[in-house]
C-alpha positions in Angstrom: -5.1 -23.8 8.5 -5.8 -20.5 10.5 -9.1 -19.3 11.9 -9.7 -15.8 12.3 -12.9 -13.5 12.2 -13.2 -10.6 9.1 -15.9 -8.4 9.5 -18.4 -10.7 11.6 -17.2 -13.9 9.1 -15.8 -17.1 10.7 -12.7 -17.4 8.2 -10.0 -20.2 7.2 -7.2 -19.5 5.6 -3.9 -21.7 5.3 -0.8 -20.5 7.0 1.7 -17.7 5.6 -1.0 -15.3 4.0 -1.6 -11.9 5.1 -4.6 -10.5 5.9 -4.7 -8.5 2.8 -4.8 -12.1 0.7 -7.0 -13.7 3.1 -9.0 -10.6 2.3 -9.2 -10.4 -1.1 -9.7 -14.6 -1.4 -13.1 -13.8 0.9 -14.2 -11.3 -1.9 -13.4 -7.9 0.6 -12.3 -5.7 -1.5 -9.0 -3.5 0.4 -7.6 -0.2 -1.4 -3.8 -0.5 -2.0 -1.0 1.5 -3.9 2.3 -0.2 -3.1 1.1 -3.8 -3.4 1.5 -6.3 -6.1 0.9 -9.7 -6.3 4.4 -10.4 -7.6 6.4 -9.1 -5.3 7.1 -9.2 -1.4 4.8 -7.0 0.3 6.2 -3.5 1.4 3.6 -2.0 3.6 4.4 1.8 2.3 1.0 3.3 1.4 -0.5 2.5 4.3 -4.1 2.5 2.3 -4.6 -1.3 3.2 -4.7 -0.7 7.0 -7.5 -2.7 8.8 -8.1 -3.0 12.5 -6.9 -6.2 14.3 -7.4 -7.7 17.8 -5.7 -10.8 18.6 -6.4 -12.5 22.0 -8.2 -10.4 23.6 -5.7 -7.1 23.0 -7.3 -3.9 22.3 -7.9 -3.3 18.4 -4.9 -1.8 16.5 -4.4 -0.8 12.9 -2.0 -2.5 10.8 -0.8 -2.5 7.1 -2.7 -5.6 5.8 -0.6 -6.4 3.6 2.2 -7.2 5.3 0.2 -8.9 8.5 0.1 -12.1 8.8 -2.9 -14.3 9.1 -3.5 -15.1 13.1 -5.0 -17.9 14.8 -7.7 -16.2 16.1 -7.6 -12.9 15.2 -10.6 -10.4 14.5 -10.2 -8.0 11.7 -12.4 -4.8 10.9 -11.8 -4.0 7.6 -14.5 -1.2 7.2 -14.4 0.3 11.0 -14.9 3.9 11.7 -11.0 3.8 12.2 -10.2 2.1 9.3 -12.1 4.4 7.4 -10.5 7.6 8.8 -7.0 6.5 8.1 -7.5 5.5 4.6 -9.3 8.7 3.9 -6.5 10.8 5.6 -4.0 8.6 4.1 -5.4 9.5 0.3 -6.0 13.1 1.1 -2.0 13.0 2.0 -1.2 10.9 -1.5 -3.3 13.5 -3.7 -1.5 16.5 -2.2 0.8 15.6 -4.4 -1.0 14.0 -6.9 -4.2 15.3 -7.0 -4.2 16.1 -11.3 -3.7 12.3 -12.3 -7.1 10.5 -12.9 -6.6 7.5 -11.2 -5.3 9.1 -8.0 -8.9 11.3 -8.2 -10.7 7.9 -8.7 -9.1 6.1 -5.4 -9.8 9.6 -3.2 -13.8 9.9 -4.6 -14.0 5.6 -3.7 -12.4 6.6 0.2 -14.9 9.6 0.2 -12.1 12.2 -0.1 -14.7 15.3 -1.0 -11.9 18.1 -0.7 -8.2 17.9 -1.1 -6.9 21.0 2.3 -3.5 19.9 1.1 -1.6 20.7 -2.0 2.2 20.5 -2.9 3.5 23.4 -5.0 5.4 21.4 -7.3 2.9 18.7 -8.2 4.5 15.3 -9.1 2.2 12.0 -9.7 4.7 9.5 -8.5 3.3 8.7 -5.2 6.4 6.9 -3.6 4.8 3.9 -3.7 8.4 2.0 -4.2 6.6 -0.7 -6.9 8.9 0.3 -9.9 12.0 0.1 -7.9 11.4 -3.2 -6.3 10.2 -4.5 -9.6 13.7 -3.2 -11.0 15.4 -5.3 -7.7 12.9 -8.5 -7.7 11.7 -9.0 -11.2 14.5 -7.9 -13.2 17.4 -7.9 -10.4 19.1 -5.3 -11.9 18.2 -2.1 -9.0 18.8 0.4 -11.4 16.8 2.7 -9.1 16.1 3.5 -5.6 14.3 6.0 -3.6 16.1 8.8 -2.8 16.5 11.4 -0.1 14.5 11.6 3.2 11.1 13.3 4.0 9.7 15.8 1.4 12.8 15.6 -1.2 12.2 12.1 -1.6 11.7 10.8 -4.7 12.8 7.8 -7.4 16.1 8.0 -9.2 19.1 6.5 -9.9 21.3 6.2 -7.0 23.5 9.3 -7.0 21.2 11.0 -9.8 23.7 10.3 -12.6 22.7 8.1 -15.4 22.7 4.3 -14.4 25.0 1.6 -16.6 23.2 -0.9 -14.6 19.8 0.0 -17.0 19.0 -2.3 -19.6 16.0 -0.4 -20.6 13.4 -3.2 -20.3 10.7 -0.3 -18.8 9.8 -3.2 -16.2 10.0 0.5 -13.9 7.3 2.3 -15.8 5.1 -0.8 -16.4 
């Protein structure tokens, strides 16, 4: 078993979870996009970042979801810093996104109160890489992939031509 401190609370967790699980077992609730319970943690969204000290080292934020548990460690999961991120962070995600419900609903629990940034061409994938890695993990077919590099990226097939390795299950949309 580990023992680390979240938010003030002596904690025990056993060995190999993250501090996103060890988190959520503890009842503290942590915002995420890219993570899913069945599949291996990605760290992409950046929306579970919590501040973490370990032996004495100054406090640093990490993606909790793809941390592992510490002996020792003290985690902030509601710090001024933490807060900031995650409410940058969305602010970032809705520029892009900022017509789709649920998207609205993640930036008004951060306390996003204005969105300064907004994409011409509005698109409400988020690039949160769930569908293709359930294509690869679940279904280990990889039918799709993120494409392209910095604002051009999105999901497709590789090459953007139709995909013969499909088999149509919509694991992708699910």
């Amino acid at each position: 078993m580990i023992h680390l401190t979240i938010d003030g609370k002596p904690v025990e967790v056993p060995e190999s979870r993250s501090l996103l699980e060890a988190c959520r077992e503890n009842g503290i609730h942590i915002p995420t996009l890219c993570y899913h319970p069945a599949l291996e943690p990605y760290g992409a969204c950046r929306l579970c970042v919590v501040e973490v000290s370990v032996g004495g080292r100054k406090p640093r934020l990490v993606a909790s979801c793809v941390y592992p548990c510490e002996e020792g460690a003290v985690v902030e999961t509601h710090s001024e810093k933490v807060v900031r991120s995650r409410r940058m962070t969305a602010e970032l995600i809705l520029a892009g996104s900022y017509h789709t419900p649920e998207m609205i609903a993640l930036g008004e629990e951060l306390g996003v109160d204005r969105i300064r940034f907004k994409l011409e061409d509005e698109n409400a994938c988020v690039l949160c890489g769930l569908c293709v890695r359930a294509c690869k993990e679940i279904v280990g077919v990889s039918a799709i992939s993120v494409i392209q590099r910095g604002i051009a990226k999105k999901v497709s097939t590789p090459f953007e031509v139709t995909s013969s390795r499909c088999i149509g299950c919509g694991t992708c949309v699910l």
